[in-house]
C-alpha positions, 0 to 999 in steps of 0.5 A: 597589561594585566587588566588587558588580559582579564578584560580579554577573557571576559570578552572571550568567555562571553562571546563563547557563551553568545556562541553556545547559546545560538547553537542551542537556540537553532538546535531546538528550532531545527528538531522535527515533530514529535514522532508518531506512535505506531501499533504493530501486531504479528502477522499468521498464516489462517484460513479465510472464510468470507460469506456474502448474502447473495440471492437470485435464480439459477438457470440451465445453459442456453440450448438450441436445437440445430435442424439439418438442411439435408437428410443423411447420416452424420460421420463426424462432428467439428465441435466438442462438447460445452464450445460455441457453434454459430449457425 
């Protein structure tokens, strides 16, 4: 009975140490990358100036002189200065 039992244990403490070891060896097997380093700075309020290398020519508005069909004297004008007329 007593080599039974010390048999039993043998058999118990390496089965425990089997089973140790295989969550030890899927532990490690399941952890994930390395984690990656990431800088990080304070973000503050500043003014933004951008300057950009523009050249070229610059040009009045288009004018047009509108000549009337019939002669008179003009009571009221329709369209307010700088809007769009069409002929």
């Amino acid at each position: 009975m007593k080599r039974l039992w010390s048999d039993m244990r043998w058999r118990i403490g390496i089965i425990s140490v089997a089973v140790l070891l295989v969550i030890a060896i899927s532990v490690a097997a399941h952890r994930g990358p390395d984690a990656v380093e990431v800088k990080t700075v304070v973000v503050k309020p500043a003014t933004l100036t951008v300057k950009l290398p523009e050249n070229g020519v610059l040009s009045r508005p288009q004018t047009t002189t509108i000549a009337a069909s019939a002669t008179g004297n003009i009571t009221q004008i329709y369209a307010k200065e700088g809007q769009r007329v069409r002929q």
